[in-house]
C-alpha positions in Angstrom: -25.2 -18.0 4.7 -22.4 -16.5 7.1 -22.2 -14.3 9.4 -21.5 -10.5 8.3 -18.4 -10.5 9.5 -16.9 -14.1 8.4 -18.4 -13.1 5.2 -16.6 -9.3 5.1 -13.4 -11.0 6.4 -12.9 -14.2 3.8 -13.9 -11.9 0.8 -11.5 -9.2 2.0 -8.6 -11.9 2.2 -9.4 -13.5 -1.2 -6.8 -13.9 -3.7 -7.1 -12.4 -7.2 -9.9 -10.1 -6.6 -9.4 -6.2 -7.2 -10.6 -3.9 -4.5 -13.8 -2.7 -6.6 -14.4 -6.2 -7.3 -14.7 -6.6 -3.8 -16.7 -3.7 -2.7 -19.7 -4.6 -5.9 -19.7 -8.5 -4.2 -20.2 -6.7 -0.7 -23.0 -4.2 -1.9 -24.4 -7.3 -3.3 -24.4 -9.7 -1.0 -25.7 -7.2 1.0 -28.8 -7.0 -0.6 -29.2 -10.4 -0.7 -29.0 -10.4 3.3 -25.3 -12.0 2.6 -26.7 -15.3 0.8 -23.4 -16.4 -0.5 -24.8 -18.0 -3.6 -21.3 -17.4 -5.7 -23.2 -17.7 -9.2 -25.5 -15.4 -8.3 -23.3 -13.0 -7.1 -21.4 -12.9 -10.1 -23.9 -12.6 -12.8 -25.5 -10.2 -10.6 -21.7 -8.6 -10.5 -20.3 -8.4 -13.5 -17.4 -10.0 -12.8 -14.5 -10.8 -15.5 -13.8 -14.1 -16.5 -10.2 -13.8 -14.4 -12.3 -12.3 -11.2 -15.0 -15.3 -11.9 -11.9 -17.9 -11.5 -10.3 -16.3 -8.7 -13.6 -16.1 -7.0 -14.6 -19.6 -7.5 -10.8 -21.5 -6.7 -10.3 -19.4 -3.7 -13.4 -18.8 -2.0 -13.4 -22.2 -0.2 -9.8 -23.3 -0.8 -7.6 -24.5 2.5 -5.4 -21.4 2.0 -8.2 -18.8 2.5 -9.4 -21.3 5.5 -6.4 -21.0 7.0 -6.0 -17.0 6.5 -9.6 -16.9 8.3 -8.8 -18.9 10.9 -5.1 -16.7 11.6 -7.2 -13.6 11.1 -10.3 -14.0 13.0 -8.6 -13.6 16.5 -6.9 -10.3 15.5 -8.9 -6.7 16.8 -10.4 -5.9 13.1 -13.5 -3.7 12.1 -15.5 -4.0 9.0 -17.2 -1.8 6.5 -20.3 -2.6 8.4 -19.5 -1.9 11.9 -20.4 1.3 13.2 -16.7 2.2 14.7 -15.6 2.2 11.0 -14.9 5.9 10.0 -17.3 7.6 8.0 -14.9 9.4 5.6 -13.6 6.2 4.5 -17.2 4.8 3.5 -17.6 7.2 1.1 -14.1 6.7 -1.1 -13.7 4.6 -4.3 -14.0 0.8 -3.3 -13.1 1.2 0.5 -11.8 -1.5 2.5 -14.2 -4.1 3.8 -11.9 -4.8 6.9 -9.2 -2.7 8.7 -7.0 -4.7 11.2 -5.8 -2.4 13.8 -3.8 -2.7 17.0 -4.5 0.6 19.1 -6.8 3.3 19.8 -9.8 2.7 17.3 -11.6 5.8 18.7 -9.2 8.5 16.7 -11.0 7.5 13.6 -13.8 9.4 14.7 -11.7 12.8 15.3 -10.7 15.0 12.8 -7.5 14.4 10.7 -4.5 15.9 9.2 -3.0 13.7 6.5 0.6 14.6 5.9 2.7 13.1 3.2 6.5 13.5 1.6 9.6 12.7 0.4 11.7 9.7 2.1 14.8 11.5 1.8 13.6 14.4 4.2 15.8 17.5 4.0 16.4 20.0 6.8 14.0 22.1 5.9 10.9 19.6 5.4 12.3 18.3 8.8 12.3 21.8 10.2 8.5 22.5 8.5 7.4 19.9 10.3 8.9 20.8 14.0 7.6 24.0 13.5 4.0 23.3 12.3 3.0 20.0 14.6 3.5 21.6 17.8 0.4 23.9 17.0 -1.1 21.3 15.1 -1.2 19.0 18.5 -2.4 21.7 20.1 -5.5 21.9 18.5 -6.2 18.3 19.3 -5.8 17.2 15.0 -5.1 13.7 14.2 -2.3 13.1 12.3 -2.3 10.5 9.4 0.8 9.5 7.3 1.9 5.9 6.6 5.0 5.2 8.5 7.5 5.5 5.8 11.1 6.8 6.2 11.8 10.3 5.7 8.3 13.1 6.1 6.0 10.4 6.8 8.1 8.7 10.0 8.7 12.4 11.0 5.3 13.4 11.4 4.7 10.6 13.4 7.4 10.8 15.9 7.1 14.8 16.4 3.5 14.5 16.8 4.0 11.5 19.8 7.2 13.8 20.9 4.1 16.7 21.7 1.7 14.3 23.4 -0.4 14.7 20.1 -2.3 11.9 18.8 -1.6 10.0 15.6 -2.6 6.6 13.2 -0.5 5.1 10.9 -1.4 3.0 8.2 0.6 0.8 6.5 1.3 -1.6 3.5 1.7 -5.2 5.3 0.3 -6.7 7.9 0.2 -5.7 11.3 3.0 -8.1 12.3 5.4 -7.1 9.4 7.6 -3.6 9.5 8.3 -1.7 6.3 11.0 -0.6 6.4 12.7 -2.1 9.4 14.2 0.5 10.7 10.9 1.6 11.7 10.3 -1.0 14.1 10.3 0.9 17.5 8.2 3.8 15.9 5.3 1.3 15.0 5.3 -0.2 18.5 5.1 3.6 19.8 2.5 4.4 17.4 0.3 1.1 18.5 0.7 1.9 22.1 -0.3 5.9 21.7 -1.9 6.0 18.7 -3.2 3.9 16.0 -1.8 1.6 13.3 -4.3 0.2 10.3 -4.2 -2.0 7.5 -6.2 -4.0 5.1 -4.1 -6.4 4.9 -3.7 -9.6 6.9 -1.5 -10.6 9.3 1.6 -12.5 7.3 0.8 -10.5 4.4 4.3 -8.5 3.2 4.7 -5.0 2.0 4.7 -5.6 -1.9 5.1 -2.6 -4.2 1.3 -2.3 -5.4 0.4 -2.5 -1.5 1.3 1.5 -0.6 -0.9 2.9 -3.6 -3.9 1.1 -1.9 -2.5 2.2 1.4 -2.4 5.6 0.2 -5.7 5.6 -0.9 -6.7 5.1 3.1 -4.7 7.9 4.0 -6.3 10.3 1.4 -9.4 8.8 2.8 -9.2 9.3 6.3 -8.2 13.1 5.8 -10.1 15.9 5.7 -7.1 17.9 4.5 -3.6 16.3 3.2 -1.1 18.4 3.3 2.4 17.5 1.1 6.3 18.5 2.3 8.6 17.9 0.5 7.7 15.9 -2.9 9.4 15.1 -6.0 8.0 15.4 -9.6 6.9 11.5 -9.8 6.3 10.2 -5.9 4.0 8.4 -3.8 3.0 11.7 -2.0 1.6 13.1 -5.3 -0.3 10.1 -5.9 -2.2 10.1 -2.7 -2.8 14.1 -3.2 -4.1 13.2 -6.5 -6.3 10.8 -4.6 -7.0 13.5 -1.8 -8.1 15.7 -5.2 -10.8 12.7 -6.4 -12.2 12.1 -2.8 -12.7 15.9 -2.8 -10.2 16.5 0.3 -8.3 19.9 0.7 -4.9 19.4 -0.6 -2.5 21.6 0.6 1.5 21.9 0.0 4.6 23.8 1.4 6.3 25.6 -1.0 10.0 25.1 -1.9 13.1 26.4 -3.9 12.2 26.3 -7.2 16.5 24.9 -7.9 15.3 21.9 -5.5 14.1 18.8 -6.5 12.2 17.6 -3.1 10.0 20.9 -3.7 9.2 20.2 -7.8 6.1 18.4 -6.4 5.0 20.7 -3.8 5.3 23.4 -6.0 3.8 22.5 -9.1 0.8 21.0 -6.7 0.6 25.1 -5.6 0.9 25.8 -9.2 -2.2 23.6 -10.2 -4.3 25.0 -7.3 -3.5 23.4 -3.8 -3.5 25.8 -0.7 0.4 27.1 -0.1 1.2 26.7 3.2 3.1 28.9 5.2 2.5 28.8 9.0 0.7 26.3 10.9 -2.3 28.3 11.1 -2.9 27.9 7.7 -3.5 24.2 8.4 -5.6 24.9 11.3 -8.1 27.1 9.4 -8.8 24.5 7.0 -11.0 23.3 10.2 -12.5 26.0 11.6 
């Protein structure tokens, strides 16, 4: 039997393992008081044959020893903790550990998710300047994933205003994606707070930033959307905003321009228009 955490930390760095997966073997286990009795756990589970196999190879190989032993000395809070944010509990198949270099207590504040296009324009760059100020002013948290174009903005104009901020990202905690990003991490670890559910080592593959999305979506209690074309990453996580039963909200663009497609057909299907900062703000009075 381990201890709640070991156990939370070695199933949450095991290979080959979907995220739902994960969260059923954690309900599971526990019930069971975290008796790691693997057969039991997957009959009791469900698993597939593929999950079964990944499960079985992995769970005491010297790869996933060595992963624990790297990861264990890193600041990390698990699904069981009470300083993990209760918003994030109640998503589709959570993450059982967040690794986190900052302030952890800004989880527990309300938060302003924003999300765009990585080719900001001037105007998403000028929506921005003129809505954070108020928003920082109002002591929001800002979420966004520390991405190039909307998503770095909103964290460098909300640190500009003394305003506080958490990024989450799709590697771990000692990577940078993309690189050019390097000093506004640091700034974001040192004022704010940066997350991840992924190890330390870990890169930032492709199907890594819709999982990370799905934290974003999560940690919000509104997500709002600038600049966004038709198929992006920012209309995913509003779409998982939408299925977490978050406000979505999204500034309105030229219809000739494709950055505002997104936004606009998001207005079009029912999400909040935006106009003025304290359009944002009212979504938390």
């Amino acid at each position: 039997m381990l201890q709640v955490d070991d156990f939370l930390l070695r199933l949450s760095l095991c290979r080959g393992l979907g995220r739902g997966d994960k969260y059923r073997l954690w309900c599971r286990a526990r019930q069971l008081q975290y008796d790691t009795d693997l057969p039991r756990l997957i009959k009791d589970c469900q698993l597939t044959l593929q999950a079964q196999t990944a499960l079985l190879n992995n769970w005491n190989s010297p790869q996933l020893t060595r992963a624990m032993s790297i990861n264990q000395g890193y600041p990390h809070v698990t699904i069981a903790d009470s300083e993990y944010p209760t918003a994030l509990r109640e998503i589709f198949a959570p993450p059982l550990v967040l690794f986190y270099a900052g302030n952890l207590a800004l989880l527990q504040r309300p938060c302003l998710g924003i999300v765009g296009a990585r080719d900001a324009s001037a105007y998403g760059t000028g929506v921005l300047r003129g809505f954070i100020p108020e928003i920082v002013k109002h002591r929001l948290v800002i979420v966004s994933g520390l991405a190039q174009g909307i998503d770095g903005l909103s964290h460098q104009i909300t640190l500009e205003h003394g305003g506080m901020t958490i990024g989450v990202i799709g590697c771990g905690l000692d990577r940078v994606y993309p690189a050019a990003n390097r000093q506004l991490q640091q700034a974001v670890a040192n004022r704010g707070l940066v997350l991840s559910e992924y190890g330390y080592g870990e890169p930032p593959l492709a199907w890594h930033f819709p999982e990370r999305n799905r934290i974003i979506a999560g940690l919000s209690q509104t997500l709002l959307v600038v600049e966004a074309k038709r198929r992006s990453g920012s209309l995913i996580t509003a779409n998982l905003a939408l299925d977490e039963n978050r406000n979505v909200c999204a500034v309105p663009g030229r219809i000739d321009t494709i950055r505002s497609l997104g936004c606009n057909e998001l207005i079009a299907a029912g999400a909040k228009p935006i106009l003025r900062a304290q359009d944002l703000i009212d979504e938390f009075s």
